[in-house]
C-alpha positions as CSV (number, residue, x, y, z in Angstrom):
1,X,37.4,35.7,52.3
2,X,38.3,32.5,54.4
3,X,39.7,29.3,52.0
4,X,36.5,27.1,52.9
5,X,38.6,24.3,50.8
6,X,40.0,21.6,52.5
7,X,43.8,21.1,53.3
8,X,45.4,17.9,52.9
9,X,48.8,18.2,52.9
10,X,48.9,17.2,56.8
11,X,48.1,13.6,58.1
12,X,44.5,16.0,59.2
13,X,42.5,16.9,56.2
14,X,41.6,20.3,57.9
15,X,40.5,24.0,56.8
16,X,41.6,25.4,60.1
17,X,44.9,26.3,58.8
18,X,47.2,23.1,60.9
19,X,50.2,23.4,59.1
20,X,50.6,26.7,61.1
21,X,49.3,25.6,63.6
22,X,52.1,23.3,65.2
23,X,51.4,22.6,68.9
24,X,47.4,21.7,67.6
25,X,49.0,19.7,64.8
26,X,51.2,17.5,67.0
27,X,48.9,16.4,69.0
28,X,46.5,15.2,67.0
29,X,49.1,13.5,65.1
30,X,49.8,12.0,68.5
31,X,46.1,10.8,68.8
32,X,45.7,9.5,65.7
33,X,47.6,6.1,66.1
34,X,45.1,5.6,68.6
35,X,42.1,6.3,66.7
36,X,43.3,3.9,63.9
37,X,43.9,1.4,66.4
38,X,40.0,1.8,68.1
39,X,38.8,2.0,64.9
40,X,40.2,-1.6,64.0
41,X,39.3,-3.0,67.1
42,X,35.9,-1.6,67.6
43,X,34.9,-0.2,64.3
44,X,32.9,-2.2,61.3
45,X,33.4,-5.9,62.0
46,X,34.9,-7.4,58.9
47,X,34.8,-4.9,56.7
48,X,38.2,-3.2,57.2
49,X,39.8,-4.0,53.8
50,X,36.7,-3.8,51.8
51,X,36.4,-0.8,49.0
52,X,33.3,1.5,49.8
53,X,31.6,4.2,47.9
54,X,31.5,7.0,50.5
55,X,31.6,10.5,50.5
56,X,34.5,12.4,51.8
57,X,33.8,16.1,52.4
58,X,36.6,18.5,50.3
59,X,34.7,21.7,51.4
60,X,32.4,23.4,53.9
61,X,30.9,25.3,50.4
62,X,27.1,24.2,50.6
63,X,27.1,23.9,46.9
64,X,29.6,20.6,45.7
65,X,31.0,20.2,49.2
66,X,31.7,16.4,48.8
67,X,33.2,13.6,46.7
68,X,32.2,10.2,45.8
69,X,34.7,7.2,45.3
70,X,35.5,4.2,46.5
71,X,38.1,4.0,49.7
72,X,38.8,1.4,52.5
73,X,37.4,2.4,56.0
74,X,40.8,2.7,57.7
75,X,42.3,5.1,55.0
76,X,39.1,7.6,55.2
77,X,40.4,10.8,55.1
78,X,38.1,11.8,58.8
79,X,39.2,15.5,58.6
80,X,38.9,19.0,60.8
81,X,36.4,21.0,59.7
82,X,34.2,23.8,60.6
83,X,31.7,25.9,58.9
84,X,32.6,29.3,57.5
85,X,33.4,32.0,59.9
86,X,30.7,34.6,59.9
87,X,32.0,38.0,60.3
88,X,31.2,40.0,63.6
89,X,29.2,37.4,64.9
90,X,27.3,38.0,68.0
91,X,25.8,35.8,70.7
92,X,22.6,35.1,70.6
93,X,21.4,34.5,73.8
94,X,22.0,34.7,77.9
95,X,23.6,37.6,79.7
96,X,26.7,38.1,76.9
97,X,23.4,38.5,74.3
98,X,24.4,40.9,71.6
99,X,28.2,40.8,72.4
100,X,31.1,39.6,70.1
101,X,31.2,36.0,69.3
102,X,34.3,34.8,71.6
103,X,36.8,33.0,69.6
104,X,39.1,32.1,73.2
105,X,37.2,30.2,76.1
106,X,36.5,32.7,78.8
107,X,37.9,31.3,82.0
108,X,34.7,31.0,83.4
109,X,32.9,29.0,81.4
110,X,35.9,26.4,80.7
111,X,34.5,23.6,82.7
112,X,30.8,23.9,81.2
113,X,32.4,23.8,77.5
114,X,34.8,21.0,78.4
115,X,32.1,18.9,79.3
116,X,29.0,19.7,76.9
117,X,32.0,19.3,74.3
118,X,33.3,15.8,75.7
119,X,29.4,14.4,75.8
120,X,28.8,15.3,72.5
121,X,32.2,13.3,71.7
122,X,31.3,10.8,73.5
123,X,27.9,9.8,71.8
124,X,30.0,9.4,68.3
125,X,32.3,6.5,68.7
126,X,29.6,4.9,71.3
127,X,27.1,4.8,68.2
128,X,29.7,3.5,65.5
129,X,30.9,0.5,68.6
130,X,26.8,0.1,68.9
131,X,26.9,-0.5,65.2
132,X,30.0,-3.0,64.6
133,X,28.1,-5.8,63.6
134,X,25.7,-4.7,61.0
135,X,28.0,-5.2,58.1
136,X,27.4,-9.1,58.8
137,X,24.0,-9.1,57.8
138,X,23.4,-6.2,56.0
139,X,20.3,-6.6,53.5
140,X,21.9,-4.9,50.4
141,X,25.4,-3.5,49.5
142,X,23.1,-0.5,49.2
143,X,22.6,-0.7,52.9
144,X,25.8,-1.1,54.0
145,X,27.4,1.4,52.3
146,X,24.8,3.2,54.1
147,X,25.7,2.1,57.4
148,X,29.3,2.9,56.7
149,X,28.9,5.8,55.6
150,X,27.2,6.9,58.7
151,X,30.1,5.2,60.8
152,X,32.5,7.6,59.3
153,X,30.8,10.3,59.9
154,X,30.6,9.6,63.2
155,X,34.3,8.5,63.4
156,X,34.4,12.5,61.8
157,X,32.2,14.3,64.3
158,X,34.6,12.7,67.1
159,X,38.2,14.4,65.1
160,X,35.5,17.6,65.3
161,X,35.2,17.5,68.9
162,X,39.1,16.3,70.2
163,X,39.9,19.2,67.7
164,X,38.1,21.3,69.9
165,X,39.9,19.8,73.3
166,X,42.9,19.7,72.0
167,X,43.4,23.1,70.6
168,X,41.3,25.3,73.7
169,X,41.6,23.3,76.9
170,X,45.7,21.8,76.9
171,X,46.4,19.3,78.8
172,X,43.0,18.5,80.4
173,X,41.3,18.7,76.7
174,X,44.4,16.5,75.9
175,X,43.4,13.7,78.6
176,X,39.5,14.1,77.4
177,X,40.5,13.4,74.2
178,X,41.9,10.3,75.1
179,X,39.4,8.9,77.6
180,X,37.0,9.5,74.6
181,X,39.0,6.4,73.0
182,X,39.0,4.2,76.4
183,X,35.4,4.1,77.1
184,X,33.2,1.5,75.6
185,X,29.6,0.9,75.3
186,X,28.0,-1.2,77.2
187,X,31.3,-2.0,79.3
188,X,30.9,-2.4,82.8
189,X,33.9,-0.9,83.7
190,X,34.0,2.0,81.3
191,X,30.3,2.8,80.0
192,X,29.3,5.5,77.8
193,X,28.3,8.6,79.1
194,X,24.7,8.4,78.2
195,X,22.0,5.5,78.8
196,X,21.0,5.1,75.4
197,X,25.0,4.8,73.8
198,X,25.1,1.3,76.0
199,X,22.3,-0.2,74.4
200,X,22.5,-2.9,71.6
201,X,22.0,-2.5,68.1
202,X,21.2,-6.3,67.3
203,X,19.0,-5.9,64.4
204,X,18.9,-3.7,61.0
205,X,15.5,-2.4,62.4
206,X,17.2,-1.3,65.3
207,X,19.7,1.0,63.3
208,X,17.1,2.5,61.3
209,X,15.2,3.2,64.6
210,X,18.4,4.8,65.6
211,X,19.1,6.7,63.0
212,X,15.6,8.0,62.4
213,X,14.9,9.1,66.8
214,X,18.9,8.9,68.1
215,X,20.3,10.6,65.3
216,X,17.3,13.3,65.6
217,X,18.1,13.8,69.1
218,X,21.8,14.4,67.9
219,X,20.4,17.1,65.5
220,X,18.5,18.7,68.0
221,X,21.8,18.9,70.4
222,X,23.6,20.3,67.9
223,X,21.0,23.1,66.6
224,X,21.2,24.2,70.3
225,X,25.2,24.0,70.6
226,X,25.4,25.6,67.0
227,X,24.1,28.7,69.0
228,X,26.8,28.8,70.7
229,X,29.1,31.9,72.1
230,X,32.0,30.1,71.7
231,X,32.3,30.6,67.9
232,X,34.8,27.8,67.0
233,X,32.1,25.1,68.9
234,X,29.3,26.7,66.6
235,X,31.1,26.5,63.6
236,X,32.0,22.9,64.0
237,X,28.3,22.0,64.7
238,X,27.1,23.5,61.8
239,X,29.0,21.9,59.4
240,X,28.3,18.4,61.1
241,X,24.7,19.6,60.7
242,X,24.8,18.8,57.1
243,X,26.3,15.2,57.8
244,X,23.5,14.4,60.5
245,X,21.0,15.0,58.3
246,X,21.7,12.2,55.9
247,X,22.2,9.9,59.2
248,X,18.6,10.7,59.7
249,X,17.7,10.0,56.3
250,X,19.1,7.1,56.2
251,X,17.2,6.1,59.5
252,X,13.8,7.3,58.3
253,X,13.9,5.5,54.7
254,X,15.0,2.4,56.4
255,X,12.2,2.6,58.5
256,X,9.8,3.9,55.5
257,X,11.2,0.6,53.2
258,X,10.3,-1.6,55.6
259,X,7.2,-0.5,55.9
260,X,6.5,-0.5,52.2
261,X,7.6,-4.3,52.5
262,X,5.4,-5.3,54.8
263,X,2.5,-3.6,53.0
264,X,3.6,-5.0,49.4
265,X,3.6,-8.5,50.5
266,X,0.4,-8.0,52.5
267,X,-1.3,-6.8,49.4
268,X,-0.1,-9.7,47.2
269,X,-1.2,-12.5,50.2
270,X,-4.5,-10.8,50.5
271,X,-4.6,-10.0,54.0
272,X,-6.3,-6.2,55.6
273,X,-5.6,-7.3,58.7
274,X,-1.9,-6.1,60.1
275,X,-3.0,-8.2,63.1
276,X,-2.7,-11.8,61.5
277,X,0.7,-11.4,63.1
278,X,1.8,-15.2,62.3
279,X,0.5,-14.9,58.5
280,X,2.3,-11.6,57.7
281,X,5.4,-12.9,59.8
282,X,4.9,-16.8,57.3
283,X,5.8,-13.8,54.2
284,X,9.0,-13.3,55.8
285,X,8.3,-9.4,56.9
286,X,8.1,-7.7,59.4
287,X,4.3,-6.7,61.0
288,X,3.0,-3.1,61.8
289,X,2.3,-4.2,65.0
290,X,6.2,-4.7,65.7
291,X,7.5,-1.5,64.0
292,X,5.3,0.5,66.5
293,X,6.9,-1.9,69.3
294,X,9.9,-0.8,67.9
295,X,9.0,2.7,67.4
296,X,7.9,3.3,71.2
297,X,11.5,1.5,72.1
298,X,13.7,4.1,70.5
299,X,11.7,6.8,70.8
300,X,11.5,6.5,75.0
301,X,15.2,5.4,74.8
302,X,15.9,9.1,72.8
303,X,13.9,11.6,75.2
304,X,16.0,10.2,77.7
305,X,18.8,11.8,75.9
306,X,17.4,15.3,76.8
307,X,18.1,15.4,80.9
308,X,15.6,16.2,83.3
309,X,12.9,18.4,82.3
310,X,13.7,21.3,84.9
311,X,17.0,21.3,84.8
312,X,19.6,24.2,86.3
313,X,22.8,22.8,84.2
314,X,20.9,23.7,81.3
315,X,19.7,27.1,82.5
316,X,23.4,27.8,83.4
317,X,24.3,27.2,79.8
318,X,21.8,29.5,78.0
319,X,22.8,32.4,80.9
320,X,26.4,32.0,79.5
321,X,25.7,32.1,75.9
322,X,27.1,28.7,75.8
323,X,24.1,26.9,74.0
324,X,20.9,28.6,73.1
325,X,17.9,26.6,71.9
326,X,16.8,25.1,68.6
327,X,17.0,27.7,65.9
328,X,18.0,30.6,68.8
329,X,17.9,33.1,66.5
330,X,14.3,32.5,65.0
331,X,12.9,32.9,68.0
332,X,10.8,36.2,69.1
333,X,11.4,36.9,73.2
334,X,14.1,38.7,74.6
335,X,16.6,35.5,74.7
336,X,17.2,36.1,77.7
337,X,14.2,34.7,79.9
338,X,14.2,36.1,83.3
339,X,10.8,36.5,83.5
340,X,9.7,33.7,81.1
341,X,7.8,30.7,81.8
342,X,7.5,27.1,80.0
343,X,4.6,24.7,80.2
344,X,5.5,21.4,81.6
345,X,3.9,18.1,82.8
346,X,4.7,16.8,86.1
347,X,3.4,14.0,88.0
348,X,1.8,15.0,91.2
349,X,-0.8,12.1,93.3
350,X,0.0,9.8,90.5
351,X,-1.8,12.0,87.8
352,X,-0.6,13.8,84.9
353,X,-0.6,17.8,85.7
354,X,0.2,20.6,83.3
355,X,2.2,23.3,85.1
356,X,4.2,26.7,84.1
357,X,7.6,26.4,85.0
358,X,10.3,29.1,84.8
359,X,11.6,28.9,81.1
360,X,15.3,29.3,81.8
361,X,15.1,26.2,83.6
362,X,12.4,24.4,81.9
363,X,15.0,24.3,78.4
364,X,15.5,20.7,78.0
365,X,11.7,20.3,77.9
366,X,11.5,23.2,75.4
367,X,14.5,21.4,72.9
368,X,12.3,18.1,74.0
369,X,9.2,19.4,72.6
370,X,11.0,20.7,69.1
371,X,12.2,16.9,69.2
372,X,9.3,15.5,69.4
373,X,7.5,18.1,66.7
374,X,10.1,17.2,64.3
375,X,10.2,13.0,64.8
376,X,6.4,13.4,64.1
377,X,7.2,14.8,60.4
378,X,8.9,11.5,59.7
379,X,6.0,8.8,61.3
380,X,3.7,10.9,59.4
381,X,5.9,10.0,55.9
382,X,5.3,6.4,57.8
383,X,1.9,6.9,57.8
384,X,1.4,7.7,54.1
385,X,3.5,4.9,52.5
386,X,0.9,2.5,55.0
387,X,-2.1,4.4,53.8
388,X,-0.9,4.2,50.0
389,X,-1.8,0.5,50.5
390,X,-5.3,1.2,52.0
391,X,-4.5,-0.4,55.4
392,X,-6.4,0.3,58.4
393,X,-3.2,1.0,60.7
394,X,-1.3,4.0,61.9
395,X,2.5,4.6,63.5
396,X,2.4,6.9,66.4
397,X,4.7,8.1,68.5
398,X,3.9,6.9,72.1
399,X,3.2,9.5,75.0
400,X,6.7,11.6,76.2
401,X,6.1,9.7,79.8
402,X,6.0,5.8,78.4
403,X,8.9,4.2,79.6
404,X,11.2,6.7,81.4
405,X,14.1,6.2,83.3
406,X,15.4,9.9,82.9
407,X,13.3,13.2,84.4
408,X,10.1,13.4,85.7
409,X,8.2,10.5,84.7
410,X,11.5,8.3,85.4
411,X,10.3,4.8,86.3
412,X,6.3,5.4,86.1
413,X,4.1,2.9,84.9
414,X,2.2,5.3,82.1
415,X,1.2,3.0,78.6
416,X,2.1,4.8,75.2
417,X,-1.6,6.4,75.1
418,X,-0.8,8.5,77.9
419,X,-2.7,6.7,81.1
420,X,-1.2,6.2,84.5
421,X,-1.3,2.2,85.0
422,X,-0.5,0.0,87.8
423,X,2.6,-2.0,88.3
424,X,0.6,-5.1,87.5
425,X,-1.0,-3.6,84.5
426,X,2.5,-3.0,83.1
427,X,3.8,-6.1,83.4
428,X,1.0,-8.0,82.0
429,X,0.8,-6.0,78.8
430,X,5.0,-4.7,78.5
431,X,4.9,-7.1,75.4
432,X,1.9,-5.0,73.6
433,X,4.2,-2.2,74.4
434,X,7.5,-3.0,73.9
435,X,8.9,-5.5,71.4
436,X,9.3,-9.6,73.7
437,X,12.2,-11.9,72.9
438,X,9.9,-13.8,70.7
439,X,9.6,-10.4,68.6
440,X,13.4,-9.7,68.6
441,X,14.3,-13.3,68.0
442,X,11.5,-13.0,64.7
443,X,13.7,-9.8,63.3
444,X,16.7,-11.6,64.1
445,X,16.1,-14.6,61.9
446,X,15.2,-12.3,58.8
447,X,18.9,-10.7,59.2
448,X,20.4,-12.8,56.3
449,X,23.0,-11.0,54.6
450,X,22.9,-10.3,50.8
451,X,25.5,-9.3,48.9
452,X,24.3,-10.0,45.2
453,X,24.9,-6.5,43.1
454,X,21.4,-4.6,43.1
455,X,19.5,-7.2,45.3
456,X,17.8,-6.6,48.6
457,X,16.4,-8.9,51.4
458,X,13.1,-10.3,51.7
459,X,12.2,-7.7,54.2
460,X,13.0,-4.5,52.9
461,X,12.0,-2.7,49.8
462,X,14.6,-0.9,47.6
463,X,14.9,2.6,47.7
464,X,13.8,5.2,45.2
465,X,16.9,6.2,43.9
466,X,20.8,5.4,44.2
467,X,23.1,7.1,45.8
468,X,24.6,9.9,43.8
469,X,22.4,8.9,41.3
470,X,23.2,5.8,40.9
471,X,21.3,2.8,39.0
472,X,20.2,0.0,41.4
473,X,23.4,-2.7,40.0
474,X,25.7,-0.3,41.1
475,X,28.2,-2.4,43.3
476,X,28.4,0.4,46.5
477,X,30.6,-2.3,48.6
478,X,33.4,-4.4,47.0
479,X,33.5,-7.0,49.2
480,X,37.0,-7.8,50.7
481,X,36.7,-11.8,51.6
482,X,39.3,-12.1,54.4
């Protein structure tokens, strides 16, 4: 039986046995001055000396697998760690289906993992750079700790994938690794990879936004890599599995708080009407209408996330057993899918067409489709809380085409019910669509910080219970005045 403990007497907290492992050892020891050093410059604003209550993982078991206790930021123990090993493992998927799990790259297929492996690395220090400023005007220590808790994580999920280059693919994985600390998001020079890692995270709204969609498309990614023939990749992504989910919990609650907020202070004022915009804004909340802005934002930003819809880079993948599809092995076809094909929507003489496309190509729709069948459990959870309050107003998510710039709707004037609009029809109504400087300067005046013990801000409501049970005075930050 594999020690799924945790080792800590290297500089890497690790359970992949590093300390006999020299060469892998070295150079992460290499990389890590340079991790510290990013995660000063262009981690948590402010925050860097503070005491936080996070939790640091000390096994892969699924029963007790963490700790609680307080710890600076800098001195988090981000570790090396990857799920247990499943005995005679076999691939899932693709032409290899049914064949032994590889634990070595095969020579083939070591470009395609190099790069599905640097993308996903390069999404996790992009979101924690995106993040920096939060601590500043946080609404609750509660929050915060929240917020840095996901940061770590991230900061961990990074370590997960330079493991990964550093041990399988030498001196290019090496130079990968490093490139994943000199890119930036939203430099000019030096971007992100992906649209949706340069944007701006201005706003507390807009990190619960996401961590609810973002997050959920960083699940989905995973799911499918967790399929994986390459059994050291799929171990790694199902252990961050288990830390993604609380990112997304985190993201949805926010969201779900808010919410609760806006409808508790309607109640109080009297007002049915989530459309008296400037009297619910005068109770210092935030209105429905603006969360479904917000909503239909994040949510186009995400799908982006997933490629084009027919793509042949994804079909190449699933061929080579490299990544299968959301929950691979719950599925009942062949896994292979020659012969297979996948509904999809296209546009063709400016209307909306349903067409069957071959499934091996048609994959990112397919992981698109789970997405969007999974954010719908949360803005249903939405939905309750708002009709706890008996008000007439629903969240929704807005049609997959609204505000593209990715696939087959990229840069199509469709509104979030679905309808193909003109160019002029968009641009007089964007702002009933997507949230106007007026609406993002509103949310930007409500982000005071508060940093009482057990209090929260005007907007928000508290959350249902602690963290790690918790009472609500528990002090999750000790605040650090520099």
């Amino acid at each position: 039986m594999e020690n799924m403990n945790v080792e800590y007497d290297t500089l890497i907290p690790n359970n992949v046995n590093l300390s006999n492992d020299k060469k892998v050892l070295k150079a992460l020891e290499r990389w890590h001055p340079g991790y510290i050093n990013w995660w000063h410059d262009l981690g948590p604003n402010g925050f860097q000396k503070s005491l936080v209550y996070l939790r640091t993982a000390i096994s892969v078991d699924r029963e007790g697998w963490a700790k609680f206790d307080y710890v600076k930021m800098p001195e988090y123990r981000w570790g090396i760690l990857l799920a247990p090993k499943k005995e005679n493992r076999i691939i899932p998927c693709g032409e290899h289906l049914g064949e032994l799990a590889w634990q070595e790259i095969p020579g083939e297929y070591r470009s395609m993992l190099r790069r599905l492996i640097v993308i996903q690395g390069d999404t996790e220090p992009a979101s924690i750079e995106q993040q920096r400023h939060l601590g500043k005007t946080a609404p609750s220590l509660y929050d915060m700790r929240n917020l840095f808790q996901v940061n770590v994580e991230e900061g961990r999920h990074l370590w997960a994938m330079v493991y990964l280059l550093q041990k399988y693919f030498g001196s290019d994985g090496r130079e990968e690794a490093n490139e994943l600390l000199r890119r930036q998001s939203g430099s000019e020079d030096s971007p992100r990879m992906l649209g949706a890692f340069n944007e701006t995270t201005p706003d507390w709204l807009s990190f619960f936004m996401f961590t609810s969609f973002t997050d959920r498309d960083g699940k989905m990614q995973l799911e499918a890599l967790a399929q994986s023939g390459f059994d050291p990749l799929s171990r790694t992504c199902r252990f961050m599995l288990t830390e993604e989910a609380h990112h997304m919990f985190v993201g949805e609650n926010g969201v779900r708080r808010v919410i609760k907020k806006t409808c508790e202070e309607m109640l109080k004022a009297g007002i049915t009407d989530p459309y008296e915009i400037s009297k619910i804004r005068d109770l210092g909340v935030i209105d429905l209408p603006t969360i479904q802005k917000k909503i239909n934002l994040h949510f186009s930003l995400s799908l982006d996330l997933f490629g084009s819809e027919v793509s042949t880079n994804a079909a190449n993948a699933f061929t080579a057993g490299i990544k299968g599809r959301f929950w691979e092995t719950k599925l009942k076809d062949d896994h292979k899918l020659v012969n297979d094909t996948y509904p999809i929507l296209e546009m063709e003489n400016n209307k909306i067409v349903k067409k069957k496309a071959p499934a091996l190509l048609a994959l990112n729709m397919r992981l698109r489709d789970d997405y969007v069948k999974d954010s719908s459990v949360g803005v249903k959870r939405w939905n309750r809380t708002i009709k706890s309050f008996k008000i007439d107003f629903e969240t929704k998510l807005p049609f997959e085409g609204f505000n593209r710039k990715i696939g087959t709707f990229a840069d199509t004037n469709i509104n979030p019910d679905g309808q193909v609009i003109s160019a002029i029809s968009w641009k007089k109504n964007i702002n009933e669509y997507l949230p106007s400087d007026e609406d993002n300067n509103y949310i930007i005046s409500l982000m005071k910080p508060v940093h009482e013990v057990g209090k929260f801000a005007s907007w928000i409501a508290p959350p249902d219970e602690g963290i790690d049970n918790k009472q609500g005075d528990f002090e999750y930050v000790k605040i650090h005045e520099a």
